[in-house]
Every structure is written in structure tokens, then in C-alpha cells.
KOLROVEX-975817 format. One record per residue (C-alpha): x, y, z; residue number from 1. Coordinates in Angstrom, 3 decimals, padded with zeros to 6 digits. Example, Ala and Ser with C-alpha at 12.3 -4.5 7.8 and 13.67 -1.06 7.14 Angstrom:
<lumnus>
<lumnu u="012.300" v="-004.500" w="007.800" i="1"/>
<lumnu u="013.670" v="-001.060" w="007.140" i="2"/>
</lumnus>
This chain:
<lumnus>
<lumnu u="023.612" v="011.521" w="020.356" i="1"/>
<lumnu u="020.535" v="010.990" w="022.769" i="2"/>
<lumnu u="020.397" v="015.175" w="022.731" i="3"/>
<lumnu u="020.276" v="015.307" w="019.035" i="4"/>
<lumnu u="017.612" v="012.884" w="019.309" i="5"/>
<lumnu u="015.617" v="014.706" w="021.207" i="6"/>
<lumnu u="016.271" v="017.876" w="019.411" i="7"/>
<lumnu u="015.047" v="016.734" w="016.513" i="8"/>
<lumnu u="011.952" v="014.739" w="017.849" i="9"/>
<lumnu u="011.007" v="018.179" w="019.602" i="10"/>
<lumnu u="011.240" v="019.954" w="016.448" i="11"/>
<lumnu u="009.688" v="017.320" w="014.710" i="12"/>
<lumnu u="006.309" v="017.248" w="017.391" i="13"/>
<lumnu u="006.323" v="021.350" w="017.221" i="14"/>
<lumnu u="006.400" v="021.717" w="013.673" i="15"/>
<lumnu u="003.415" v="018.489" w="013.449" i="16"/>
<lumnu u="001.427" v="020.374" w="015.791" i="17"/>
<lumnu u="001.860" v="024.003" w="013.696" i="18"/>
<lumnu u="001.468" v="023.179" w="010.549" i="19"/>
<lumnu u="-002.483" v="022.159" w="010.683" i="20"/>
<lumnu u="-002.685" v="025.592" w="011.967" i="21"/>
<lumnu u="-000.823" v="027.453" w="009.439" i="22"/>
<lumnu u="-002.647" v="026.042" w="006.788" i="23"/>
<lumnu u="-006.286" v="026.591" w="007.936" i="24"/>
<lumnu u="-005.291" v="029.757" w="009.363" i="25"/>
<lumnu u="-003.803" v="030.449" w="005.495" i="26"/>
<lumnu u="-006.760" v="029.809" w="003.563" i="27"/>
<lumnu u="-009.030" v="031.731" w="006.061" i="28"/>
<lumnu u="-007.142" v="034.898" w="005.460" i="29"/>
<lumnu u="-005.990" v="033.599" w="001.732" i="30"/>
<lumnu u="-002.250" v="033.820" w="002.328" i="31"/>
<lumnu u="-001.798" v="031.281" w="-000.613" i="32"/>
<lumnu u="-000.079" v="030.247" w="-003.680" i="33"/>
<lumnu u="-002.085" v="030.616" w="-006.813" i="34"/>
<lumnu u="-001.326" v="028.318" w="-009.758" i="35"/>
<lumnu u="-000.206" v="029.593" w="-013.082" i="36"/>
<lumnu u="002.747" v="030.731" w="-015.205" i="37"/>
<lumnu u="005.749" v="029.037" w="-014.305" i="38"/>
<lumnu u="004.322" v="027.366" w="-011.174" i="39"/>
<lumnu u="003.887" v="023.333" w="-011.937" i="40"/>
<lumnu u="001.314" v="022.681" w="-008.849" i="41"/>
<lumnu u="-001.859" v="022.586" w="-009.899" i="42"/>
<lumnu u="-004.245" v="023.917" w="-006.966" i="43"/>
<lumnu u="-004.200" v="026.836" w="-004.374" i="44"/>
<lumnu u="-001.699" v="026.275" w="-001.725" i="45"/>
<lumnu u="-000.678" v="027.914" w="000.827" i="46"/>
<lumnu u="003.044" v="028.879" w="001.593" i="47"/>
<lumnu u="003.927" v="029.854" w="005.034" i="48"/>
<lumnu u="005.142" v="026.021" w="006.013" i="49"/>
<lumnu u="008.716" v="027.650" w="006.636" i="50"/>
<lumnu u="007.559" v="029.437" w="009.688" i="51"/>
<lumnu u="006.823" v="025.761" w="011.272" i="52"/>
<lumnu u="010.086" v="024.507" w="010.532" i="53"/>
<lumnu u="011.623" v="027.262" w="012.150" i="54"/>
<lumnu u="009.121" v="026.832" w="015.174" i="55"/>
<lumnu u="010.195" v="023.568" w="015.517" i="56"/>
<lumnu u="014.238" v="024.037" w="015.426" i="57"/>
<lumnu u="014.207" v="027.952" w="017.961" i="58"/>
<lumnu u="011.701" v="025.538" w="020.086" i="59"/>
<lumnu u="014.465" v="022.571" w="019.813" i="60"/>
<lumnu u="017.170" v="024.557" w="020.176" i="61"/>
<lumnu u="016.013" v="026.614" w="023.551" i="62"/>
<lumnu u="015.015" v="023.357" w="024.952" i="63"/>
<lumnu u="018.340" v="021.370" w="024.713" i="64"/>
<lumnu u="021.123" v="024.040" w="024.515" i="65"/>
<lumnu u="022.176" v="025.143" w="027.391" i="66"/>
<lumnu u="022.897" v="028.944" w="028.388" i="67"/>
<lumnu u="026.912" v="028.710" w="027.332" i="68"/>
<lumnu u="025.761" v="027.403" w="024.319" i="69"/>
<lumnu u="023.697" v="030.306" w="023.480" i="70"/>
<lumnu u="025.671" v="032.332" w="023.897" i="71"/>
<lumnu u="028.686" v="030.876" w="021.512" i="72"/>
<lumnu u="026.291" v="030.982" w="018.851" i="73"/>
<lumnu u="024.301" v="034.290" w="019.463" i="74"/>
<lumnu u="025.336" v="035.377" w="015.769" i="75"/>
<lumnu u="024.559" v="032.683" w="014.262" i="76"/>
<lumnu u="021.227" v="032.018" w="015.342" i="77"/>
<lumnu u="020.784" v="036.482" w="014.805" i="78"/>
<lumnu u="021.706" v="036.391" w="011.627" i="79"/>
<lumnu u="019.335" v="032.964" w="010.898" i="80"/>
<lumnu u="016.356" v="035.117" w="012.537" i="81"/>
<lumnu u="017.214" v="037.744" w="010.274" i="82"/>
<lumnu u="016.439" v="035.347" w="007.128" i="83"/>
<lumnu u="013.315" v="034.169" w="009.017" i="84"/>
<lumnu u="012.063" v="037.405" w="008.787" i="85"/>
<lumnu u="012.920" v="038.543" w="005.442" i="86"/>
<lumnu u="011.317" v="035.331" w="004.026" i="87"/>
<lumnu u="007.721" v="035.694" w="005.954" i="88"/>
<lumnu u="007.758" v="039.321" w="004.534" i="89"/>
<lumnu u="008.385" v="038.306" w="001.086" i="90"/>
<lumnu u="006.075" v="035.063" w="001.516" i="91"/>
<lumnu u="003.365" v="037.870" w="002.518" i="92"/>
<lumnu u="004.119" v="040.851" w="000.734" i="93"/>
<lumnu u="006.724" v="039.976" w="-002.196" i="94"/>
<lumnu u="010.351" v="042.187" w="-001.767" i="95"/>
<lumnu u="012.270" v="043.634" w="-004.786" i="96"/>
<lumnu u="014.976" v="040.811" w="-005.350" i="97"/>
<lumnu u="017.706" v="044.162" w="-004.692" i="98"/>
<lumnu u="015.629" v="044.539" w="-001.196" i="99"/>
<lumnu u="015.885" v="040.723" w="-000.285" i="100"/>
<lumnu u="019.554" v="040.667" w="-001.719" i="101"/>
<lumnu u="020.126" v="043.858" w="001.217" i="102"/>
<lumnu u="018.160" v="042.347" w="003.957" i="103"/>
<lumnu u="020.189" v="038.977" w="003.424" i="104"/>
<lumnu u="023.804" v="041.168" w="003.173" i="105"/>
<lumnu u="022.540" v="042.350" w="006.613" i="106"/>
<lumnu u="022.339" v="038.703" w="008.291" i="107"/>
<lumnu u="025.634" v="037.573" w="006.827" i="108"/>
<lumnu u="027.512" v="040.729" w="008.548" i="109"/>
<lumnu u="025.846" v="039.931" w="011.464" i="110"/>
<lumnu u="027.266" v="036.238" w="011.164" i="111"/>
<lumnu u="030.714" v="038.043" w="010.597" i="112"/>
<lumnu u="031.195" v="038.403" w="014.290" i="113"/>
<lumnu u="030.632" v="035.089" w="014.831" i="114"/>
<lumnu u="033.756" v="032.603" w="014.013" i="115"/>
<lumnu u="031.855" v="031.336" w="010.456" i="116"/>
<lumnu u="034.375" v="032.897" w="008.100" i="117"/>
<lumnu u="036.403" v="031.067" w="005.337" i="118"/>
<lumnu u="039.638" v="031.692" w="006.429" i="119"/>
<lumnu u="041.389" v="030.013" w="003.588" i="120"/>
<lumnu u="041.027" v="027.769" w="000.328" i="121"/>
<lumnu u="042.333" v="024.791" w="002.688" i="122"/>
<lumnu u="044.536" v="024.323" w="-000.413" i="123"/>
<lumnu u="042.395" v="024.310" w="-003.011" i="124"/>
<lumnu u="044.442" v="024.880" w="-006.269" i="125"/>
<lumnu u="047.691" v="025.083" w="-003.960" i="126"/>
<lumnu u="046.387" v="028.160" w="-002.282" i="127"/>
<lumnu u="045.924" v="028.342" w="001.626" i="128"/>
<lumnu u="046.050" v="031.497" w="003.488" i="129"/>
<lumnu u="044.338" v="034.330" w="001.943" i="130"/>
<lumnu u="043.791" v="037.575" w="002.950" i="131"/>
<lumnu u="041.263" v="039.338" w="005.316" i="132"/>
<lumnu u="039.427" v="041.447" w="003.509" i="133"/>
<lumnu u="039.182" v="038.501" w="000.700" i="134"/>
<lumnu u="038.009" v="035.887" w="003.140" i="135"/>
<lumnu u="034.992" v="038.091" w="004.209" i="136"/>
<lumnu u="034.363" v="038.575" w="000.535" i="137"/>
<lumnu u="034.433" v="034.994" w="000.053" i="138"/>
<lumnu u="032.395" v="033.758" w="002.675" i="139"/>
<lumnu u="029.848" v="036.843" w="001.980" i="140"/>
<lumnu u="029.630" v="035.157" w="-001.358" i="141"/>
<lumnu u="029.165" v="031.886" w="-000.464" i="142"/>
<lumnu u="026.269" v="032.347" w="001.920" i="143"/>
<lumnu u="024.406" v="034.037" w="-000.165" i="144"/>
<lumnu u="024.942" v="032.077" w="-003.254" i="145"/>
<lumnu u="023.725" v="028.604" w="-001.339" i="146"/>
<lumnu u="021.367" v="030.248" w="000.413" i="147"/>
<lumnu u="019.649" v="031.133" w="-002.963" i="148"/>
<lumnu u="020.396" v="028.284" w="-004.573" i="149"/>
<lumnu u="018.919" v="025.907" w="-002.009" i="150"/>
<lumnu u="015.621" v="028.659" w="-002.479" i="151"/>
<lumnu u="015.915" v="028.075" w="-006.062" i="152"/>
<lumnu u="015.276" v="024.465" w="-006.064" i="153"/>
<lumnu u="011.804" v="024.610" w="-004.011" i="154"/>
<lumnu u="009.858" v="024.191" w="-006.995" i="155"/>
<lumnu u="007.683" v="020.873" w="-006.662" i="156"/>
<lumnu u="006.252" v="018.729" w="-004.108" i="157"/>
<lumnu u="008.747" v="016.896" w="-001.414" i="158"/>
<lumnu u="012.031" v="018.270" w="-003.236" i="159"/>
<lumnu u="013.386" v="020.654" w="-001.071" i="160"/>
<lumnu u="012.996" v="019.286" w="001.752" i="161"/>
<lumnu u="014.391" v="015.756" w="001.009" i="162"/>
<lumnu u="017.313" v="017.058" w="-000.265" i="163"/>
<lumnu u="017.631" v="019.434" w="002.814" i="164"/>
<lumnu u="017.060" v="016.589" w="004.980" i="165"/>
<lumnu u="019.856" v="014.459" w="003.884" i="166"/>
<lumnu u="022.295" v="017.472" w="003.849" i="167"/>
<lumnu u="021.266" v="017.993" w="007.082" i="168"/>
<lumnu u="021.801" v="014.735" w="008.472" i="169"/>
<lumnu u="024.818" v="014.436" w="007.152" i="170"/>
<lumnu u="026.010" v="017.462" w="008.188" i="171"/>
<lumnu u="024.540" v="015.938" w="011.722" i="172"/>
<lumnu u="026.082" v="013.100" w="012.148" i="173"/>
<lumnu u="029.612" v="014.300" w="010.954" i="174"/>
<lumnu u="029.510" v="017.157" w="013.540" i="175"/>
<lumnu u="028.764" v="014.896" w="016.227" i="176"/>
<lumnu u="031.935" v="012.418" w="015.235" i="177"/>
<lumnu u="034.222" v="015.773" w="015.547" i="178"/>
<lumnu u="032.099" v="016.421" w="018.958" i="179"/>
<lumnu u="030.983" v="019.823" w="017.977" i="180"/>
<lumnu u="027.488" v="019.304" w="019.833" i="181"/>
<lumnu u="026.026" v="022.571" w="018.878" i="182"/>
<lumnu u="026.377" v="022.196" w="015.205" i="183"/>
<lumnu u="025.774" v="018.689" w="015.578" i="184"/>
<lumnu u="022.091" v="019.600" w="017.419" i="185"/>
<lumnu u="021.680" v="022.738" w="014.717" i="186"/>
<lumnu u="021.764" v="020.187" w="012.143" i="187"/>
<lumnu u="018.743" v="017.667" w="013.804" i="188"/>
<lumnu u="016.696" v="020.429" w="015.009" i="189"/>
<lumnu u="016.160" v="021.378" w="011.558" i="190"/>
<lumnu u="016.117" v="018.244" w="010.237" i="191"/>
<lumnu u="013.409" v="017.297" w="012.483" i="192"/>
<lumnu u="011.432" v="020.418" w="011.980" i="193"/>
<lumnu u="011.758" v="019.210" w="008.205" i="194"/>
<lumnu u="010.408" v="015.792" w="008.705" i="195"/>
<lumnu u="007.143" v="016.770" w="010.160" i="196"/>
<lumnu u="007.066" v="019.318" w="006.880" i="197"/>
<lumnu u="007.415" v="016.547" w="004.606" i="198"/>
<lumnu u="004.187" v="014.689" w="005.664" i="199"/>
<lumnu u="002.019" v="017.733" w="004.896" i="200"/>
<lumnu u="004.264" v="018.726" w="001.585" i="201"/>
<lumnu u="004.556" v="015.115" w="000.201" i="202"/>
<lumnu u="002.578" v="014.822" w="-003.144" i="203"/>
<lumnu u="000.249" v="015.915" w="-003.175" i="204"/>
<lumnu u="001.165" v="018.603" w="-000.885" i="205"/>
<lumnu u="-001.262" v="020.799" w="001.614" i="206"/>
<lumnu u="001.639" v="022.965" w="002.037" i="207"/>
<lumnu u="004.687" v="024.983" w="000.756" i="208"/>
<lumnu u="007.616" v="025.814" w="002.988" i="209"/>
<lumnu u="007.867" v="029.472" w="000.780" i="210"/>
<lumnu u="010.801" v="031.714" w="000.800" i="211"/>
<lumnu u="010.681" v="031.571" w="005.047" i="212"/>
<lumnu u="011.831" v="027.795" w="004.560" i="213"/>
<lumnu u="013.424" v="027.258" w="001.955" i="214"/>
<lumnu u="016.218" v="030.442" w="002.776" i="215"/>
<lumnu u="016.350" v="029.694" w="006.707" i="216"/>
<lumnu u="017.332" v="026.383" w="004.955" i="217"/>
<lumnu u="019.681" v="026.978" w="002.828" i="218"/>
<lumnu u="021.413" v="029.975" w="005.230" i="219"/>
<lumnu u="022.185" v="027.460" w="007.827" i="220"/>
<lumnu u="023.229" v="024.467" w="005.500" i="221"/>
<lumnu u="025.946" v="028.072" w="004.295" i="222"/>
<lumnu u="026.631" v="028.197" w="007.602" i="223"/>
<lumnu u="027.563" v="024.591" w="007.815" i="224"/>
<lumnu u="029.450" v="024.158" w="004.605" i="225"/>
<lumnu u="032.152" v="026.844" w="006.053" i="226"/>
<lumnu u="031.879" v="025.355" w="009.735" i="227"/>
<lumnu u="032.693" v="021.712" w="008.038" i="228"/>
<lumnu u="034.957" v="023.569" w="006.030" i="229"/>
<lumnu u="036.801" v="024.747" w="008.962" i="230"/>
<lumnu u="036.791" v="022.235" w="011.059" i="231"/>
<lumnu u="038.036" v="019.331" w="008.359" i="232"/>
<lumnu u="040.974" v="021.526" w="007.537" i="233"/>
<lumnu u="042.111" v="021.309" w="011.126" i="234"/>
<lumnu u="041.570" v="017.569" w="011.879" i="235"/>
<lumnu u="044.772" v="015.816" w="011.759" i="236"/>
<lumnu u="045.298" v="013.226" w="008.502" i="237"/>
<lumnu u="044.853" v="010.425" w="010.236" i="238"/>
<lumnu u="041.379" v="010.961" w="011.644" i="239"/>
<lumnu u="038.249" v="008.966" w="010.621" i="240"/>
<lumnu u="036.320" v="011.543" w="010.126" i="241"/>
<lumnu u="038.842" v="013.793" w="007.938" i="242"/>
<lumnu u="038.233" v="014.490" w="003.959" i="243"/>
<lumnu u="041.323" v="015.222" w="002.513" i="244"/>
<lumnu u="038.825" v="017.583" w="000.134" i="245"/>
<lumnu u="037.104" v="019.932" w="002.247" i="246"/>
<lumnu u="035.539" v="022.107" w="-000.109" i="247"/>
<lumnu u="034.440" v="019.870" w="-002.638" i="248"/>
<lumnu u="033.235" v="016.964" w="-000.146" i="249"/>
<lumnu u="031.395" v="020.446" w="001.175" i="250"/>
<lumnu u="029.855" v="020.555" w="-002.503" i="251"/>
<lumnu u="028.835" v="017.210" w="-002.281" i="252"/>
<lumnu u="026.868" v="017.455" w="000.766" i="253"/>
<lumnu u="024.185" v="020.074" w="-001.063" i="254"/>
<lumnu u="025.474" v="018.990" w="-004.612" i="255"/>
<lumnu u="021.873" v="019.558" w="-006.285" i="256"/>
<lumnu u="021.321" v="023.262" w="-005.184" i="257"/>
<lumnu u="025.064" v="024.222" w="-006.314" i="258"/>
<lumnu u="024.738" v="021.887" w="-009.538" i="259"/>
<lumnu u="021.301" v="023.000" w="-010.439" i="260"/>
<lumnu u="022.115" v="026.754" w="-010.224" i="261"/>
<lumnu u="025.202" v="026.483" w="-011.896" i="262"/>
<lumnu u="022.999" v="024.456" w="-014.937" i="263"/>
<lumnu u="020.585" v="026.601" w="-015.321" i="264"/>
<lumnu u="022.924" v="030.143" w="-015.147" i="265"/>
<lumnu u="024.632" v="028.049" w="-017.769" i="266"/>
<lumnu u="021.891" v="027.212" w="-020.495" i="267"/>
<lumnu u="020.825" v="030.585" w="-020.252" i="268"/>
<lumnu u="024.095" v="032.141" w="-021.119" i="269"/>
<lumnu u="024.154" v="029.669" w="-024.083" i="270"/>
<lumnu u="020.425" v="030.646" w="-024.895" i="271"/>
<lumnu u="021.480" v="034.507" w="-025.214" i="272"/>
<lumnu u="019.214" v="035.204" w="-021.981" i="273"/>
<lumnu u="019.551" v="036.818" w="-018.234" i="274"/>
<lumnu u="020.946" v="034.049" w="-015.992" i="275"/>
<lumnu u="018.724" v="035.440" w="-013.725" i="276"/>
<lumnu u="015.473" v="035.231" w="-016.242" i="277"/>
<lumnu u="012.880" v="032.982" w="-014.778" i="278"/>
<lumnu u="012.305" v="029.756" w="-016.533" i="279"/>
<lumnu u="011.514" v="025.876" w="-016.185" i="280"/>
<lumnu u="015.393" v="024.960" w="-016.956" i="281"/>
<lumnu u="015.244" v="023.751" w="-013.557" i="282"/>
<lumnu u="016.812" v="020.229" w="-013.163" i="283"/>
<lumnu u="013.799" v="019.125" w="-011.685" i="284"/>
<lumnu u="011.685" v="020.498" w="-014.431" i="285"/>
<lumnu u="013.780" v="018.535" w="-016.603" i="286"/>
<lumnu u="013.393" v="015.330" w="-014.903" i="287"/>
<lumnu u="009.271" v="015.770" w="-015.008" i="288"/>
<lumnu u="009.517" v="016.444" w="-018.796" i="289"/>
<lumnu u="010.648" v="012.392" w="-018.668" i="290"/>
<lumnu u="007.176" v="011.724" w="-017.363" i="291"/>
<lumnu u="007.861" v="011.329" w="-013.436" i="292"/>
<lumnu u="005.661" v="012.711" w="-011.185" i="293"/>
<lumnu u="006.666" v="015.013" w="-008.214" i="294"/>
<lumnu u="007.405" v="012.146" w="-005.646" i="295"/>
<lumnu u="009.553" v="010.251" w="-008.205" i="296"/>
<lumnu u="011.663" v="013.531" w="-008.843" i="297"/>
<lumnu u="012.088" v="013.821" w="-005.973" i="298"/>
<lumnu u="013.308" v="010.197" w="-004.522" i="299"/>
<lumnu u="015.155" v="010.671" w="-007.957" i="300"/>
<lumnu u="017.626" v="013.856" w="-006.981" i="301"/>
<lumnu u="017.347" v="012.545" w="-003.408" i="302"/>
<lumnu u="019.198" v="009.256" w="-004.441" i="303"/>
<lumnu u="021.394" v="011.441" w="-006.716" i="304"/>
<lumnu u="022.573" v="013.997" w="-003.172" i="305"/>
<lumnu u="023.086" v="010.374" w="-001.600" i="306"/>
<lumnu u="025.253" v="009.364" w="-004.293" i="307"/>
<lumnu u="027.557" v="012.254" w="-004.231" i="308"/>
<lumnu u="027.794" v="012.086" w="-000.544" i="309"/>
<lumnu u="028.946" v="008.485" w="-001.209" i="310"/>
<lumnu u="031.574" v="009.602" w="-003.636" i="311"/>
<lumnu u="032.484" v="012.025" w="-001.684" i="312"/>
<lumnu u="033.184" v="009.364" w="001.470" i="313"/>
<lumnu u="034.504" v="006.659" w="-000.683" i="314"/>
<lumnu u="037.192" v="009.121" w="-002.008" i="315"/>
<lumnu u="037.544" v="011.472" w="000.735" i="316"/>
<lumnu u="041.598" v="010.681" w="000.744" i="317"/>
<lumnu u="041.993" v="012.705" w="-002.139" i="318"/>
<lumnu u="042.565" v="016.658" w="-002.468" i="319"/>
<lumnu u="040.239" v="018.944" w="-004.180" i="320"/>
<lumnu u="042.171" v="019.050" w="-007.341" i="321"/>
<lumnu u="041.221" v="015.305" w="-008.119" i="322"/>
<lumnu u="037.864" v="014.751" w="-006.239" i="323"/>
<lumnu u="036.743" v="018.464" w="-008.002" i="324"/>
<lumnu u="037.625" v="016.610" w="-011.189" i="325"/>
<lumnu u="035.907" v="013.546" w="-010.418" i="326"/>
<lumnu u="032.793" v="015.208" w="-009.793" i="327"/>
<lumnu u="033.232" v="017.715" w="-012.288" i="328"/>
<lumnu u="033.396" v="014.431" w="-015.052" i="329"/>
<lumnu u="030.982" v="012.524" w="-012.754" i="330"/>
<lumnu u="028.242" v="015.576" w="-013.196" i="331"/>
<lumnu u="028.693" v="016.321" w="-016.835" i="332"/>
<lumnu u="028.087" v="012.536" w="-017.539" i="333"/>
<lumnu u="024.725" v="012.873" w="-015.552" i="334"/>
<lumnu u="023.486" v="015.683" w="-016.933" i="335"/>
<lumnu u="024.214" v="014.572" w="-020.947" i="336"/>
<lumnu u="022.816" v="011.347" w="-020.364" i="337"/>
<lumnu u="019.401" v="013.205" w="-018.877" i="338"/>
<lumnu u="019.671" v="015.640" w="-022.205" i="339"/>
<lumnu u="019.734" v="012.526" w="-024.378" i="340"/>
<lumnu u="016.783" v="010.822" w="-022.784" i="341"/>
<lumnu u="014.760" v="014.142" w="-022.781" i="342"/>
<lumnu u="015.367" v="014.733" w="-026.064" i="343"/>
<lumnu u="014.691" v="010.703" w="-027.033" i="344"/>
<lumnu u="011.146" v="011.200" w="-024.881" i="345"/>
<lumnu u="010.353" v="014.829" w="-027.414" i="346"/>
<lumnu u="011.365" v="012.909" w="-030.259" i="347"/>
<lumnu u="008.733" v="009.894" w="-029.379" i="348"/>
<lumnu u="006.498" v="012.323" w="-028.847" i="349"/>
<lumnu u="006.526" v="014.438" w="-032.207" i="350"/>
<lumnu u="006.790" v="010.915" w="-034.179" i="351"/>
</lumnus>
């Protein structure tokens, strides 16, 4: 544990010392966010904080893997340079969502040769081995959907990366009780890198992380999902660290990305509209309409991704069908009772 440590106070320091840079470099040559529209922050920003965190993990990551290490996870770390560089472009010089969609395709066929790949539904609905062609489908799917929908919920000071933070430490310290190192160091690089984000982001922020973060993010929290995934399925019953459920305890982990995505996809099906029509159905937008401010929405959905990861621990002895159910039950409950209070805060307001 002393390397992961380490890993993630170098990313942390690297990522400390960058990000003073980025930002006075940003305004110089104006590489900022402008408020307006949908966009809730209320001054110019700028939006290149994602190239910091990554800074601070490749930095982290050269200085405490060694060369055998590197070389198991050549792919991996391609495919997560590949996403680094389609999110600076689009933080710079916005891509076509069918271009980003491509460039991101691109990474996750790189990761292909690597040994991420769902290579079953670990019994999920009684159903095990699956084909070839199907798994590559499936994990295909998967990366890209969390790594979108972890991009999807950067939309106000401090919430992406708290949530990302606690996935990633999670994710950390689970890794490290299986004694896979590398994943295990992965996870803290990043999560340092994060940190040190976080005290320039918190409200009110001098920085955005931007598509660079908030995708290089969310691809290797994809890429840890199917590792956990993986892994889980193989420990035998009776170890500590095994979840009967490995892809909903997966879900839990980076529960408000997946839940938020699915909510919104959802109300806009229901309001006759383009689940992919930009709007403030976020969860987080909902949350704000209650009167918090960004740092209380935050802690808010933070405490929520802690609770799930407790349910997902206290229960871990059950199988997807019932924990899926759970959760399912667990979620609906949640997001009714923040309907009712929105609606009971509108309804104070018009009277």
C-alpha cells in the first residue's frame, strides 16, 4: 500500500503544481468557458483542468511502475491516451458528437488487445458464458456508455470529481485486497491527480476539468468496472473480498453516472423529446432547484455513491438478481421522494 501512497501523493504534487499554470496560461490565450444557456456557473472559466489530472497519474504511473508492468498494461494506458487526446481537441476546438463517438470506438479497440473484455454475464439472469463476438459488443458498449455518462455529470462545481474520487478509491483499495498492484496504483494515481483538482474546482471553482477530465475519468473507472468484474467472478466464495453480485456491486461503485443517465434518457422519452436533447434534467440540476448550492450538491450525491457502495458491501452475499432488485427499489424510492420535494419547493414558490 506504501506504493499506492506514493502514487497518488505524486500525482497529487504534479497536478498542484500544473494547474496554476493551466489556468493563467488559459485566460492569457482565452481558452475558457463562457457562461450562458444551459451552463449554471456564473463567470468565465477556464476548462483544460483534465490535462493536470492526467499529468499527475502518466507522471505517477512512470514513476512507480516498473518496466514489466508497462508493459502488461501497454493497451490500456494507449487506449486512455487516446481519450486524453480526443478530449483536449474537443475542450479546444469542439468535435461533432459522431467524430468524438469514432475517436472513442478507436481507444476501446485498442483496449481489445488488452485482457479488459467481459467475457461473460458472471450469471447475471442465469446466463454465464456468452459468445465472442457478443462479449466484444458488450464490453464496446459498456465503455463507452460510462465513459459518457461519467462526462455527463460534470456539470457544477466539485461534482465530478468527488464522485470520481470515491469510485476511485474504492476501486483502489479493493484491487489491492485481490493484490492486483497495477490496477490497485491506476486507481490512486488518478485519484490523487483528482484531489489536487478539487482544491482549485471547489466552489467557487478557478477551474473545469472539461471533456479531457471528465472522459479520461470515466474511460478508466470502464476499464475498472470490467477488470472488478473479472476478477470477482473468479475469486473463490469464501473470500473476503468476493461480491456474490459482480455486476451490480460494479453499478454501485459509479451508481450516480449510470443512474443519472439512465434518469434523464428516461424523462425525456416520457417528455416526447431526443434522449440525447440537451437539458437541465440532470440529477444535480434537480437537487439545486431545492435551493443547495454547488458544494452541498455535491457532498449530497457524494454521500448518496457512499451509500450505495455500502449497500453494495453490506449485501454483497447476494446474486445480481436480488441485489439488482434491491437497488432497483432502493433508487426509485430516492428519486420519487426528490420529485415530491421539488415539486413541494415550486408549489411554495407559486403560492
Amino acid at each position: 500500500m506504501a506504493v499506492n501512497l506514493a502514487a497518488c501523493i505524486t500525482s497529487f504534487l504534479v497536478s498542484f503544481l500544473i494547474l496554476p499554470l493551466i489556468i493563467k496560461y488559459s485566460f492569457k490565450k482565452n481558452l475558457v468557458d463562457i457562461p450562458g444557456g444551459r451552463k449554471i456557473h456564473k463567470k468565465v472559466t477556464p476548462s483544460l483542468g483534465g490535462i493536470a489530472i492526467f499529468a499527475g497519474f502518466i507522471v505517477a504511473s512512470l514513476i512507480w511502475l516498473d518496466f514489466d508492468q508497462w508493459q502488461t498494461t501497454r493497451y490500456t494506458m494507449a487506449s486512455i491516451f487516446i481519450i486524453f487526446l480526443i478530449g483536449v481537441r474537443d475542450d479546444l476546438v469542439p468535435f461533432r458528437a459522431s467524430h468524438k463517438l469514432l475517436g472513442q470506438i478507436v481507444a476501446v479497440i485498442i483496449l481489445m488487445f488488452s485482457t479488459i473484455r467481459i467475457h461473460s454475464l458472471y450469471g447475471f439472469l442465469g446466463v454465464t458464458e456468452i459468445p465472442t463476438i457478443l462479449s466484444y459488443l458488450i464490453t464496446a458498449f459498456t465503455i463507452i456508455v460510462i465513459t459518457n455518462a461519467f462526462n455527463l455529470i460534470d456539470g457544477l462545481d466539485g461534482l465530478a470529481g468527488s464522485v470520481g474520487l470515491i469510485s476511485l478509491l474504492v476501486f483502489g483499495i479493493w484491487f489491492y485486497w485481490v493484490e492486483d498492484y497495477v490496477f490497485s496504483l491506476f486507481s490512486f494515481a488518478m485519484a490523487g491527480g483528482i484531489l489536487s483538482f478539487l482544491v482549485f474546482n471547489w466552489e467557487p471553482s478557478e477551474i473545469f476539468m472539461g471533456d479531457t477530465g471528465a472522459m479520461i475519468i470515466g474511460m478508466l473507472l470502464a476499464i475498472l468496472v470490467i477488470r472488478f468484474m473479472n476478477l470477482n467472478y473468479d475469486l473463490v466464495s469464501n473470500h473476503p473480498a468476493k461480491f456474490s453480485a459482480s455486476i451490480t456491486s460494479a453499478g454501485c461503485f459509479i451508481i450516480i453516472p449510470l443512474c443519472d443517465t439512465l434518469r434523464i434518457i428516461i424523462l425525456r422519452l416520457y417528455k416526447g423529446q431526443s434522449p440525447f436533447t440537451p437539458d437541465k434534467s440532470h440529477i444535480h440540476h434537480a437537487i439545486m432547484r431545492l435551493g443547495m448550492t454547488h458544494s452541498k450538491t455535491a457532498i449530497i450525491l457524494a454521500i448518496v455513491n457512499i451509500s450505495y457502495v455500502a449497500l453494495a458491501i453490506l449485501f454483497k452475499a447476494y446474486d445480481d438478481n436480488y441485489l439488482l432488485a434491491g437497488i432497483v427499489i432502493f433508487s426509485g424510492a430516492l428519486s420519487f421522494f426528490l420529485d415530491r420535494l421539488i415539486l413541494k419547493k415550486l408549489s411554495g414558490k407559486q403560492a
